[in-house]
C-alpha positions as MATLAB code, in Angstrom:
seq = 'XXXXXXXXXXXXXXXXXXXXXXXXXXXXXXXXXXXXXXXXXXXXXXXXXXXXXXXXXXXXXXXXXXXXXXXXXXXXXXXXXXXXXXXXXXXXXXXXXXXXXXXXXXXXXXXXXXXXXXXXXXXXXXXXXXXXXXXXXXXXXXXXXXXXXXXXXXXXXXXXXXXXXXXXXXXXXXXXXXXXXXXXXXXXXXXXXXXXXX';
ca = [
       3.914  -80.258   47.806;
       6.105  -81.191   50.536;
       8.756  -84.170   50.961;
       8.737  -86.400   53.789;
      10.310  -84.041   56.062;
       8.831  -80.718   54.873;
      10.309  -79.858   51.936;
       8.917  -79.103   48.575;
       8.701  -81.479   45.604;
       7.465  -82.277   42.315;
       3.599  -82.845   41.842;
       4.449  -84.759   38.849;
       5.399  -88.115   40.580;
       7.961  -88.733   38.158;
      10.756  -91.873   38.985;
      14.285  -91.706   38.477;
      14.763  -94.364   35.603;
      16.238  -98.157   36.968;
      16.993 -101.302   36.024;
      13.947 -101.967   33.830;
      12.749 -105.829   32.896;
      10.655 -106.513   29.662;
      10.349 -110.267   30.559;
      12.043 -113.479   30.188;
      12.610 -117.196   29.878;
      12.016 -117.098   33.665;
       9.917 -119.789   35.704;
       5.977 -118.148   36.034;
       4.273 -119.507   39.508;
       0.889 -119.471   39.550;
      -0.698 -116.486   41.833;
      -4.290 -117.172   43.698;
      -5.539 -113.009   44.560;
      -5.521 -112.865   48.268;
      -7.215 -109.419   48.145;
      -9.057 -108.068   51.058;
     -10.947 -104.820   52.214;
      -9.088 -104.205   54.262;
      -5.854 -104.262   52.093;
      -7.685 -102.387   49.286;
      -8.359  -99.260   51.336;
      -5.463  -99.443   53.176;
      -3.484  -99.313   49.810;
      -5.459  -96.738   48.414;
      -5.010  -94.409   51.130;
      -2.290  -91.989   49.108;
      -4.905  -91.309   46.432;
      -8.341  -92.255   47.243;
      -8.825  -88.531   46.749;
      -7.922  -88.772   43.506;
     -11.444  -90.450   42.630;
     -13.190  -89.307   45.511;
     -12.700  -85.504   44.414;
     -11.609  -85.838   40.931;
     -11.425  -87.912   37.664;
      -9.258  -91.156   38.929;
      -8.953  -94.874   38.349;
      -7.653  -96.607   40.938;
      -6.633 -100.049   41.504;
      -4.807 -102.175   44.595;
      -4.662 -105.849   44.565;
      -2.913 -108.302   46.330;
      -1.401 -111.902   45.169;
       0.364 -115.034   47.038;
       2.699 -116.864   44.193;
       2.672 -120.561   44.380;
       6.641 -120.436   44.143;
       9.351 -117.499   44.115;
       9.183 -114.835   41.056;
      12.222 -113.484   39.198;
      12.225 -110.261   38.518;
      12.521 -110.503   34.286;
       9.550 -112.716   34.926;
       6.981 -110.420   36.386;
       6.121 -108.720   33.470;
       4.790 -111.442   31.955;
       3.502 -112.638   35.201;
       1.652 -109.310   36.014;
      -0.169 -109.826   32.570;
      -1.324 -112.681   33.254;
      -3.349 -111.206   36.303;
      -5.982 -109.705   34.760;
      -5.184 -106.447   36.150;
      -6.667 -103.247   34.389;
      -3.251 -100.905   35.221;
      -0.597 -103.251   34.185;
      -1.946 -104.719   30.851;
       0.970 -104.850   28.099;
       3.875 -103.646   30.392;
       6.531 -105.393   29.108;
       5.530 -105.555   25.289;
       8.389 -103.838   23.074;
       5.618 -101.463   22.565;
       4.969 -100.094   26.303;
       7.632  -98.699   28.696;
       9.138 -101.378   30.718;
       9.074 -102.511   34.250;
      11.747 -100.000   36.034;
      13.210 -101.235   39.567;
      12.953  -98.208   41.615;
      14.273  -97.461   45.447;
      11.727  -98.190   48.087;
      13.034  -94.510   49.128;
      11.337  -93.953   45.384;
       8.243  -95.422   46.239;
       7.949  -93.759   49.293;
       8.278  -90.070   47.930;
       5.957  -91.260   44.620;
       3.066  -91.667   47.453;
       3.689  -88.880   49.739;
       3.843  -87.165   46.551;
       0.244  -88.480   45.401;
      -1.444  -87.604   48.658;
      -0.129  -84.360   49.643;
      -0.934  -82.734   46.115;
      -3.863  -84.774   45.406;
      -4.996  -85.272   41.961;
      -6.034  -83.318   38.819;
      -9.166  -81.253   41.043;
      -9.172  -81.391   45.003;
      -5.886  -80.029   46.840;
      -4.484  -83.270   48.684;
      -4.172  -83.638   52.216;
      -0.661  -81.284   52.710;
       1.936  -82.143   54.750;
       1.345  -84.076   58.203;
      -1.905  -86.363   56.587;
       0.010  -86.534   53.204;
       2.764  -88.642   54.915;
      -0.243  -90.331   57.240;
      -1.849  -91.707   53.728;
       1.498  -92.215   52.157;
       2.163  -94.227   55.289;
      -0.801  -96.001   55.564;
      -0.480  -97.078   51.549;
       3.327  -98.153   51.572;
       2.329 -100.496   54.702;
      -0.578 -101.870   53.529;
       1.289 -102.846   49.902;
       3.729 -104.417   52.172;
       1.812 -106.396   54.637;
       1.811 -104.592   57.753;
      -0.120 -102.554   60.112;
       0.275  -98.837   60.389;
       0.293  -99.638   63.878;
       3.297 -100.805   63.985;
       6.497  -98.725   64.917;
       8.068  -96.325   62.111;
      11.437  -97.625   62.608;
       9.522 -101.575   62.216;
       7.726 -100.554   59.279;
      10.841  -98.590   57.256;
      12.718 -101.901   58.045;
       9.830 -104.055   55.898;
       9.473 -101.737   53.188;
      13.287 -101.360   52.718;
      13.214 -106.038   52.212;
      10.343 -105.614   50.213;
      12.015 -104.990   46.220;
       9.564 -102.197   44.413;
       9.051 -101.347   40.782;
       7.577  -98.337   38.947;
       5.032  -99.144   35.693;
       3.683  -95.298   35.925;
       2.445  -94.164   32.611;
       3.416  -97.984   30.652;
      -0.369  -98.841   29.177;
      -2.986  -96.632   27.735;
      -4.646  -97.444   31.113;
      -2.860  -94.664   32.184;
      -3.902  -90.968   31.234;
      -0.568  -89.854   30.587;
      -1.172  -85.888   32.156;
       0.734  -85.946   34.989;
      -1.030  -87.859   37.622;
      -0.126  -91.121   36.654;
       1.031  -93.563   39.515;
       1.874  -97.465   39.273;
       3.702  -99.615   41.913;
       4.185 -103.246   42.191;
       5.853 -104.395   45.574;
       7.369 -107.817   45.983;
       7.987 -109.428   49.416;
      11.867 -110.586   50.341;
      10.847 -114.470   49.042;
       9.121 -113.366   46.264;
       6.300 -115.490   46.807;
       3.521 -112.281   47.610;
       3.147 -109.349   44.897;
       0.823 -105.881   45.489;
       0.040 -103.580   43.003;
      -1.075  -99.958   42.902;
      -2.079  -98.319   40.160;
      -3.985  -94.706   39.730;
      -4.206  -92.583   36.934;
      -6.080  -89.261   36.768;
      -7.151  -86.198   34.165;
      -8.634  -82.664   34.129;
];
């Protein structure tokens, strides 16, 4: 597939490993789901394919936290959401929440929707970064409208972590893609999660 500027990468969607949180001691706001349409399909944009032409699950939901969210507490905070990608990350048993780059995130979406899933061949170069773009604003609250230089300014405050491949949600082939993005007061979390199999 191609990279962000044209050049090729891995179909596998694989993240470097970071700083990785199992859960802690940590305060636990409450979160009300402030879920729309509108964010849903904007979110799925980098692998709506994936389902539409293939085998995926996908899931994109959107929370407001009644107070600010530590990162070693999201684990424990994410399982109490009720979300079908994310159940058990953080038990010794799983893999564990990994910070990752926003750069990271970035390429794991462009990656997803220029190569597409397990059947179907993606959308390439030029739409793979317009569905990659379209997803990464929508996790983090803006418009694609709004100016690339605007828009890589948000994503870069927003602090993004990889739970690809953590629960047996997750097919484990090698289309496996989880993100959780959390805004610069900590206060709104998004989730993507997709997972798909021959």
């Amino acid at each position: 597939t191609y990279s962000a500027r044209g050049h090729v990468v891995s179909v596998h969607h694989e993240l470097e490993d970071g700083a990785e949180t199992s859960g802690g001691a940590s305060h636990r706001p409450s979160a009300v789901e402030v879920t729309t349409a509108a964010f849903r399909s904007g979110a799925l944009a980098a692998v709506r394919n994936w389902s539409e032409d293939s085998n995926g699950r996908l899931e994109a939901r959107a929370f407001d936290l009644a107070g600010p969210v530590a990162p070693d507490a999201l684990p424990g905070l994410l399982r109490g959401l009720g979300l079908a990608g994310v159940e058990g990350v953080g038990d010794r048993s799983t893999t564990r929440l990994s910070h990752v780059t926003a750069d990271r995130a970035w390429r794991c979406l462009f990656a997803a929707a220029s190569s597409g899933g397990a059947y179907g061949s993606g959308h390439h170069g030029a739409y793979g970064r317009l569905h990659a773009w379209r997803s990464i604003a929508a996790l983090t609250g803006g418009e694609t409208e709004t100016s690339p230089a605007r828009t890589e300014r948000r994503v870069r405050a927003w602090t993004w972590f990889d739970f690809a491949g953590a629960t047996d949600w997750f097919d484990k082939i090698a289309w496996d893609l989880g993100l959780v993005a959390l805004a610069p007061d900590a206060r709104r979390l998004t989730v993507l999660a997709a997972t798909d199999t021959d």
